[in-house]
C-alpha positions in Angstrom: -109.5 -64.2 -136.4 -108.3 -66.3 -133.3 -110.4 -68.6 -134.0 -109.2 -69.1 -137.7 -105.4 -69.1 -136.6 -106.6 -71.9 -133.9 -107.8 -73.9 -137.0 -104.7 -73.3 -139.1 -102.6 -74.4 -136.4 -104.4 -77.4 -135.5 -105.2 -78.5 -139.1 -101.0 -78.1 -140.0 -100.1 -80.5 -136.8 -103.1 -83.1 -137.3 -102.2 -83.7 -141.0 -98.6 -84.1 -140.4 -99.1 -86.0 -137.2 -101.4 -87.9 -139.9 -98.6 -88.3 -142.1 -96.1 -89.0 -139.8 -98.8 -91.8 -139.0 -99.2 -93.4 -142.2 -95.1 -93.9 -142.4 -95.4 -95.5 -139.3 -98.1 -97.5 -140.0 -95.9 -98.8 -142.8 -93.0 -99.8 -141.0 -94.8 -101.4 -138.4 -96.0 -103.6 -141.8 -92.6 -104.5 -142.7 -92.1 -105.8 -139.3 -95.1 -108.0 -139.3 -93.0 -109.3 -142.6 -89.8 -109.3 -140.5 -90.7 -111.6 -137.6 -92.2 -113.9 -140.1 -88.4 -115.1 -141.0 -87.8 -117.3 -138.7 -90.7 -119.7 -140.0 -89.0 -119.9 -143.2 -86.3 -121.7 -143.8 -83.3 -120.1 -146.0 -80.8 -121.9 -148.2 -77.3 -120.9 -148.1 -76.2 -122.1 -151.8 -72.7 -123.2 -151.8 -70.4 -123.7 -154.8 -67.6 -125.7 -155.8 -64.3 -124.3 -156.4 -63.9 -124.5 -159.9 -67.4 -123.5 -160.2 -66.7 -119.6 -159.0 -67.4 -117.0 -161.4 -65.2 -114.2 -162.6 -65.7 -111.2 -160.0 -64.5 -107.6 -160.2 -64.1 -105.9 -156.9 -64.8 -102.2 -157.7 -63.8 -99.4 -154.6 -64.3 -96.2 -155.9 -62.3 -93.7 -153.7 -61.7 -90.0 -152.5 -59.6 -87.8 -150.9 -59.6 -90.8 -148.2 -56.3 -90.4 -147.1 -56.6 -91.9 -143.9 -58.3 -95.4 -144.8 -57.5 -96.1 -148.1 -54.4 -98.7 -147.0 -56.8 -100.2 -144.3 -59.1 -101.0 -147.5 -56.8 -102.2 -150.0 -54.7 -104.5 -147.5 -58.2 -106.0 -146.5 -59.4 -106.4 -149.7 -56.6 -108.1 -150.9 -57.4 -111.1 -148.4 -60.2 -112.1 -150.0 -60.6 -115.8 -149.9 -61.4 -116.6 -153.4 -59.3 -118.1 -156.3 -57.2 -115.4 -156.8 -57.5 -116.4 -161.2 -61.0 -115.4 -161.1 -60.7 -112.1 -159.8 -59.4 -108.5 -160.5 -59.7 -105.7 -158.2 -60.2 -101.8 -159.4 -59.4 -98.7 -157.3 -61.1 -96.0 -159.0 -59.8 -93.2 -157.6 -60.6 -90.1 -158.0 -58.8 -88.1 -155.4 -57.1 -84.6 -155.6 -54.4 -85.0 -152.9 -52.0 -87.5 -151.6 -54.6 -90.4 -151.4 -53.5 -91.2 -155.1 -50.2 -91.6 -154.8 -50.9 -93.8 -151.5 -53.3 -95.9 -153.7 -50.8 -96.5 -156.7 -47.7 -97.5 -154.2 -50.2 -99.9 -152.7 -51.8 -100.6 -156.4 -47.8 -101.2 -157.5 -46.9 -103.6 -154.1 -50.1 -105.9 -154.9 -49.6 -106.2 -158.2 -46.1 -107.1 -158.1 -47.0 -110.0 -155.6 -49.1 -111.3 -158.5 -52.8 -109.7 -157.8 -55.0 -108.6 -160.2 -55.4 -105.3 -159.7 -55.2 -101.8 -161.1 -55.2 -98.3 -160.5 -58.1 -96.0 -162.9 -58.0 -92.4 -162.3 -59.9 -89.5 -163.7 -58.9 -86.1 -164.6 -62.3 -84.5 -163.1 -65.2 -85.7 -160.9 -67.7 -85.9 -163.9 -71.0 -88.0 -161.6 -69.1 -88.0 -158.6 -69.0 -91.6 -157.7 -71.7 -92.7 -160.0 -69.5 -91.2 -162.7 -66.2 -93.4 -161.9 -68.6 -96.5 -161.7 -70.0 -96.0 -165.2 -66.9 -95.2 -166.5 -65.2 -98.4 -165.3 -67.9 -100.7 -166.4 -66.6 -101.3 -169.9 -63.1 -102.1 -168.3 -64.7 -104.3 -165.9 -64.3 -108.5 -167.3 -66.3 -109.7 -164.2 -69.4 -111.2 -164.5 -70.5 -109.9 -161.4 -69.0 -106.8 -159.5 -68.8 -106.4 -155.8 -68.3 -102.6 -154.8 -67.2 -101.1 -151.1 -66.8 -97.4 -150.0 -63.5 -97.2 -148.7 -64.2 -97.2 -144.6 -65.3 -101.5 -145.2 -64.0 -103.6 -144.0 -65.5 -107.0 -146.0 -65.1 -110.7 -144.2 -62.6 -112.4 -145.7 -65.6 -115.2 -147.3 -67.4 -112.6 -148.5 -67.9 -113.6 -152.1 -68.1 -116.5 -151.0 -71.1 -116.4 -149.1 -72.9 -114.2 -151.8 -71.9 -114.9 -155.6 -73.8 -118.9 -154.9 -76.8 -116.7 -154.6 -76.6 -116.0 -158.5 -77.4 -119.5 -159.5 -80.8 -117.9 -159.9 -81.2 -116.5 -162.9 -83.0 -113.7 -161.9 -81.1 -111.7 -159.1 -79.5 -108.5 -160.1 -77.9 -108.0 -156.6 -77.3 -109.2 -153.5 -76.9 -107.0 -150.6 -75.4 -107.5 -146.7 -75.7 -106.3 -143.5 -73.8 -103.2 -142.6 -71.5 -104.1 -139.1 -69.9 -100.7 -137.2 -66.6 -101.0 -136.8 -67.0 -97.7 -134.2 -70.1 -98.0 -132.5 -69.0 -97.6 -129.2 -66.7 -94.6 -130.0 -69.3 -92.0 -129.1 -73.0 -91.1 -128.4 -73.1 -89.9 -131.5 -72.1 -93.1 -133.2 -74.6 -95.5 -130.9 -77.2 -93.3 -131.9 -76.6 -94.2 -136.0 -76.0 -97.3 -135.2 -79.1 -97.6 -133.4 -80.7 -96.0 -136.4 -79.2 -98.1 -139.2 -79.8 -101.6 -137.5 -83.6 -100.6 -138.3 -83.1 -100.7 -142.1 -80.2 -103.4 -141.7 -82.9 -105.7 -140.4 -86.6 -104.9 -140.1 -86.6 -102.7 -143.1 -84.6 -104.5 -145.5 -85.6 -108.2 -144.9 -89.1 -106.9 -144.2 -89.3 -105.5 -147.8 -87.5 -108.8 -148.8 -90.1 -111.1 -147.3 -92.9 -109.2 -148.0 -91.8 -109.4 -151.8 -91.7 -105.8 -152.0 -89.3 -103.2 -153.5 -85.8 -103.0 -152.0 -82.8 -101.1 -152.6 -78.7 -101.4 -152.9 -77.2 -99.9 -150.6 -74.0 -98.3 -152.3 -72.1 -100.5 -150.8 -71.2 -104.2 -149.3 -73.0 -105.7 -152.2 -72.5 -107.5 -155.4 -74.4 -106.6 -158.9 -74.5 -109.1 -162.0 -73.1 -106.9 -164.7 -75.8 -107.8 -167.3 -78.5 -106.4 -164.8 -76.7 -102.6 -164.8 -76.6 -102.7 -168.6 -79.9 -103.6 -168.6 -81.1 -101.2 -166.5 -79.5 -98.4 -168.5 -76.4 -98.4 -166.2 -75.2 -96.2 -163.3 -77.0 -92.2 -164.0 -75.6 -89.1 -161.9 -78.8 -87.4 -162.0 -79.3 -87.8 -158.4 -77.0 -88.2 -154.8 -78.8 -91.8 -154.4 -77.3 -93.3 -157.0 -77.4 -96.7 -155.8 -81.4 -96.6 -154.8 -81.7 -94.9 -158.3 -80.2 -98.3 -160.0 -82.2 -100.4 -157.5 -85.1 -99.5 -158.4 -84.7 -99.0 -161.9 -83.3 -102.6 -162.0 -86.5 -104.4 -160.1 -88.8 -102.2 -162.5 -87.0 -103.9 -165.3 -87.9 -107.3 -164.0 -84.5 -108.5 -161.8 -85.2 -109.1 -157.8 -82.5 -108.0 -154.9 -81.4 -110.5 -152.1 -80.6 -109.4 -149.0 -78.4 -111.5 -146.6 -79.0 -110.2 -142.8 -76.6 -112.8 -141.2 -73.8 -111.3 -143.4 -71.9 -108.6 -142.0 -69.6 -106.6 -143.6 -68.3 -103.9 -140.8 -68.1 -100.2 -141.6 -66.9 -96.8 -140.0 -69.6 -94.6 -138.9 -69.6 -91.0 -139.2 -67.7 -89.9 -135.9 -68.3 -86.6 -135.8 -71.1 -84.4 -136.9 -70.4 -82.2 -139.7 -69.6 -85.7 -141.5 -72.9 -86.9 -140.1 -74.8 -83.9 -141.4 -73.2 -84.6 -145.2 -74.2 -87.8 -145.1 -77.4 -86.9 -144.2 -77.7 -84.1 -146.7 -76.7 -86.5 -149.1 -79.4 -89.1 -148.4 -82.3 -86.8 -147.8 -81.9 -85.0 -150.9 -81.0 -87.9 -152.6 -83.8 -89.4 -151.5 -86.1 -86.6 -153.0 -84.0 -86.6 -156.3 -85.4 -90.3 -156.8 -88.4 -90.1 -155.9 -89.1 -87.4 -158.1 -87.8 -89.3 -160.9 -89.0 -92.6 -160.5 -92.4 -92.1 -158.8 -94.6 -91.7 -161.9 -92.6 -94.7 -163.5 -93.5 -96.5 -160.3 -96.9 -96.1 -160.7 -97.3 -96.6 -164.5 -96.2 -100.4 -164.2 -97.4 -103.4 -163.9 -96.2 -103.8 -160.0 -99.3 -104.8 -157.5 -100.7 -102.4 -155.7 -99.2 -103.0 -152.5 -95.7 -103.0 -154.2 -96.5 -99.4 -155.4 -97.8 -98.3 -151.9 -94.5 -99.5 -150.1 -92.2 -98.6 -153.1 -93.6 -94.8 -152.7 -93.4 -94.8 -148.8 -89.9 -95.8 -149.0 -89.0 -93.6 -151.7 -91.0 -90.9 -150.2 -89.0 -91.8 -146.7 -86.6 -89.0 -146.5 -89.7 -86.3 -146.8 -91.1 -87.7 -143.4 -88.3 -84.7 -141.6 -90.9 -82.2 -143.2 -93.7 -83.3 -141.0 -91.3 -84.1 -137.8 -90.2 -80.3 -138.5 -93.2 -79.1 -138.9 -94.7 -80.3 -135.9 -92.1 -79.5 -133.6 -92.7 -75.5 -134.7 -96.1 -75.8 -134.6 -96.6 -77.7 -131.0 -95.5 -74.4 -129.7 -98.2 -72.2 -130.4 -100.8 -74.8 -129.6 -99.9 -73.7 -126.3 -101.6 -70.3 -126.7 -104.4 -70.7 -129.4 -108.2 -71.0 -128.2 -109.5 -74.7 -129.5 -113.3 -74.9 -129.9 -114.8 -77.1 -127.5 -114.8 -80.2 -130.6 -110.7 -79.1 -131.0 -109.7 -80.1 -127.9 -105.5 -80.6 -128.0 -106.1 -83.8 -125.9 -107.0 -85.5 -129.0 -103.8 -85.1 -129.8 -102.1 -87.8 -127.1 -103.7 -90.2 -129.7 -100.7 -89.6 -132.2 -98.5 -91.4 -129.2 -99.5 -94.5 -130.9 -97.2 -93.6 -133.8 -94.4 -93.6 -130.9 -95.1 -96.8 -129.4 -94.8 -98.1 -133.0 -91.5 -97.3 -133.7 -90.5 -98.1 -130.0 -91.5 -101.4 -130.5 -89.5 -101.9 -134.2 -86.2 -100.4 -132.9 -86.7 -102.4 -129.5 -86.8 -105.9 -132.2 -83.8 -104.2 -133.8 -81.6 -103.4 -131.9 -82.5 -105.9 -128.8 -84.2 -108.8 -129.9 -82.1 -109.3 -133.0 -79.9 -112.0 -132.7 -81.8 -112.7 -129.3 -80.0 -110.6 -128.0 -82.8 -109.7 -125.6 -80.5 -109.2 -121.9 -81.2 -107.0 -119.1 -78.0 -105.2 -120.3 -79.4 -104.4 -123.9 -83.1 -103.6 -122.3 -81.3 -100.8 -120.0 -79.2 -99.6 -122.9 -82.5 -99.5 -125.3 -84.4 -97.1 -122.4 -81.4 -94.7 -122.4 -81.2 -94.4 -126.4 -84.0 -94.6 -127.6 -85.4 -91.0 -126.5 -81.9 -89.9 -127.1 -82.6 -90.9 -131.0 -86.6 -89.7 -131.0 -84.4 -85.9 -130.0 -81.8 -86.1 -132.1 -84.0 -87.4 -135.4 -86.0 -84.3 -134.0 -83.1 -82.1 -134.2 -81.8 -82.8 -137.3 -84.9 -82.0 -138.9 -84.5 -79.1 -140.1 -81.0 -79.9 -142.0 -82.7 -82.9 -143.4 -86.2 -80.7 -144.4 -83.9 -78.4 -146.3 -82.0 -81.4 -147.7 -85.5 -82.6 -149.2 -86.7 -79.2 -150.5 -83.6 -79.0 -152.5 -84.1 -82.3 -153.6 -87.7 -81.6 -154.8 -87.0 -78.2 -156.4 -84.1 -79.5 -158.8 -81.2 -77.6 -156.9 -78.0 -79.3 -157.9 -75.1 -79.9 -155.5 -71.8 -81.8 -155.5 -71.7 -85.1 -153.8 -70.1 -84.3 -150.5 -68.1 -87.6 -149.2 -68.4 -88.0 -145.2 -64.8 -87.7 -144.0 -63.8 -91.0 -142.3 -60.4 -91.2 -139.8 -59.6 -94.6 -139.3 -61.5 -94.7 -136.1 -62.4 -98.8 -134.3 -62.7 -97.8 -131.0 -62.8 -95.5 -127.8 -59.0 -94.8 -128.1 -58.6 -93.4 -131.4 -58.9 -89.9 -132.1 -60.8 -87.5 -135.1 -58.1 -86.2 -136.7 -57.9 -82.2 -138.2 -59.5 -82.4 -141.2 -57.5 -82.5 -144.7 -60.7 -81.7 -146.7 -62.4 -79.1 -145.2 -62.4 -76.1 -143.2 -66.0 -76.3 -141.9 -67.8 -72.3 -141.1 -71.0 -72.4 -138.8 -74.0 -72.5 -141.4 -77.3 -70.8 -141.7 -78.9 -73.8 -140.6 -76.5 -74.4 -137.7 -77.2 -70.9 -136.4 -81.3 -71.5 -137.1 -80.9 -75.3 -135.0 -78.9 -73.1 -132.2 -82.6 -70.7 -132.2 -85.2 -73.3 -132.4 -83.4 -74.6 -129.4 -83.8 -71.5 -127.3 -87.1 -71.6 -129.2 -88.2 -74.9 -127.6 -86.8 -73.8 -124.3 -89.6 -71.5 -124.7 -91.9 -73.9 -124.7 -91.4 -75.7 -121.8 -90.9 -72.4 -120.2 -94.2 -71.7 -121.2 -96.1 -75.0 -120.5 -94.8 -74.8 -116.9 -96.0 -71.4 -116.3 -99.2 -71.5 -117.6 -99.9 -75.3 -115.9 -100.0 -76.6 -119.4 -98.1 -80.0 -118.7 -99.6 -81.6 -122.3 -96.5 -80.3 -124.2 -94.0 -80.8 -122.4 -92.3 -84.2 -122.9 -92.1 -83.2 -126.3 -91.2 -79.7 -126.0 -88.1 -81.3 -123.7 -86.7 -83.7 -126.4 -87.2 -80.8 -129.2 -85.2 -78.2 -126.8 -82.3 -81.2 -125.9 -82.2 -82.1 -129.5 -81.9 -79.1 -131.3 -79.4 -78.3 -128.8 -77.5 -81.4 -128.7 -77.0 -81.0 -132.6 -76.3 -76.8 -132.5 -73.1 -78.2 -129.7 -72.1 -80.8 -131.3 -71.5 -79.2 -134.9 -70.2 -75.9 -132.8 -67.4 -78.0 -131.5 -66.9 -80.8 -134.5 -66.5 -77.0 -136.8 -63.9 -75.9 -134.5 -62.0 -79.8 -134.6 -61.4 -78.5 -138.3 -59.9 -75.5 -138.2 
């Protein structure tokens, strides 16, 4: 019987070590693609002034109180012909941040801008639902959308809509900046995180003529591509890699432009984090459910298909990080056959060393950026983020369950408080009075849980663990605090 449970145990890890392997194996790929860019040389088209197309700038907003003058006074400096442009707020809020919008909607337009205000009477799609609905009001040729913490440079359609001159582009998608990044740990951990896809992911995919994705926002879509496509569907949270990939498997390619930077808010505290990442994950899921089998039934090579299911199939990777961390523990106490030995298991590391090295080119080599200040700053976060991916795995495993079993749930928007830096404050939430959840209380266990581990390792002279069993115990911790306190900045 011991013996069986040994096997069990061992044959749960070893597969999702396996798969976590696999995904890794991937994104190392993508960055053999990556650091093949600067052998190639890009054109920046450029295009004369009275050769700019008609643009509509869509910014679907809600219940963003705090940031929704910040992004219509920054929109409104766009440097393009003001004749060939019209801005839309679609706003769908249910508290003050409507009335804000039309007083700033009403001081634009009377200083000659283009711009109106479109509500909606209920939340019908969430924000995929005020995009569709706004399409056949829409008279640009080509529509640029931003979530309302942007902040887009100035030249921004300007250094984008040129790239249209090929016939064949649906969208073309930039860099996200952080505005905030500095404001917390919490905050140089995403960005940490997000520079991966911002760089090695989505100019990997790019230049290894593979499938990419929109990114909701910071981009501009042709309009004739969304028609074609079948237009903006609420059927899932990822609404925008929904359209993506629907779009490429109609025939239309995505740009992306790493060198432009449009800057961004980031989540600053962590029950905002944890809706964004609910939304994602499941989102993810949703997608990949739905557009899988169509994946595979076209005409895309082979090694399109393999990468487009990886990537679609990204979010489902917290199942085996979960997974693993609860089963590491009893591997502690189970007899292994003398051909099971767990040391085969310090193997695995190399799936570690892979995604060291691709966050080190992120985040320090990027931009040669490569200083003995961002080397030192790279050693501190990057086990930081290893525990904290770790502890957030079991809020993202549920988020991907849900996604897979068809459980509907409303898009939850990540409350944003007009923070840039160090000195500004979270304010009290307007939205929502936050209550410790299931999962917050299970994290707060599988902390003690870990703590057991390491506990354990130590007194029985098992030292094989115990790295791991430390990052598992400091990041389910570190998440159980933080949404303790961030829940109690609410109320």
């Amino acid at each position: 019987m011991i013996t069986a449970i040994s096997y069990i145990i061992f044959g749960v890890y070893v597969c999702c070590l396996l798969l976590i392997g696999v995904y890794c194996t991937i994104q190392f790929h993508l960055l053999f693609h990556y650091l093949r860019k600067n052998s190639i040389k890009e054109e920046n088209p450029v295009l004369k002034e009275d050769e700019y197309p008609f643009v509509t700038i869509q910014l679907p907003i809600f219940n963003e109180y705090f940031v929704v003058n910040r992004l219509i006074d920054n929109i409104i400096l766009m440097d393009y012909p003001k004749d060939r442009y019209e801005i839309q707020v679609l706003d769908d809020s249910t508290d003050e941040t409507v009335e804000i919008s039309r007083k700033k909607v009403e001081e634009y337009k009377a200083k000659g801008y283009n711009i109106e205000l479109l509500t909606r009477t209920d939340r019908k799609g969430y924000k995929a639902g005020a995009l569709k609905e706004a399409m056949p009001s829409a008279k640009g040729e080509f529509v640029a959308i931003f979530d309302a913490d942007f902040l887009p440079n100035p030249d921004f359609l300007k250094k984008t809509i040129p790239f249209f001159a090929d016939k064949d582009v649906a969208v073309v998608q930039t860099r996200w900046g952080h505005i905030n990044q500095s404001y917390s740990l919490l905050t140089e951990v995403q960005a940490f995180q997000l520079n991966v896809h911002f760089s090695v992911e989505q100019k990997g995919r790019e230049l290894g003529n593979y499938l990419l994705q929109f990114n909701g926002t910071a981009g501009v879509w042709r309009s004739e591509a969304i028609a074609d496509a079948g237009g903006w569907e609420a059927d899932t949270l990822t609404e925008d890699l929904d359209l993506s990939y629907r779009v490429q498997l109609k025939g239309w390619k995505i740009i992306f432009k790493e060198d432009e930077v449009s800057p961004a808010e980031l989540p600053a505290e962590m029950m905002g984090l944890k809706s964004q990442q609910h939304r994602w994950m499941k989102g993810g899921a949703e997608t990949a459910k739905k557009l899988l089998p169509k994946v595979w039934k076209s005409e895309l090579s082979f090694g399109k298909k393999i990468h487009g299911s990886i990537h679609l199939l990204g979010s489902s990777v917290f199942l085996s990080i979960f997974l693993v961390g609860v089963f590491s523990v009893p591997l502690l106490f189970v007899a292994f056959p003398s051909f099971l030995s767990p040391n085969v298991l310090q193997y695995f590391m190399a799936s570690t060393i892979l995604i060291a090295i691709i966050y080190f080119t992120a985040n320090v080599q990027h931009n040669n950026k490569s200083t003995l200040k961002s080397i030192v700053k790279f050693i501190v976060l990057f086990p930081i983020f290893l525990s904290l991916s770790m502890g957030l795995s079991l809020h993202n495993s549920v988020a991907v369950i849900q996604g897979y079993l068809g459980r509907k749930s409303a898009f939850v928007r990540t409350p944003k408080f007009d923070i840039k830096g160090i000195s500004n404050k979270i304010r009290n939430s307007k939205y929502h009075k936050y209550s410790i959840s299931k999962i917050t209380i299970m994290e707060g266990f599988l902390a003690l849980y870990f703590l057991g581990g390491v506990i354990a390792g130590l007194t029985m002279g098992n030292s094989s663990m115990l790295p791991f069993h430390i990052m598992l115990f400091f990041g389910y911790g570190a998440i159980f605090s933080y949404s303790v306190m961030h829940q109690g900045a609410h109320q």
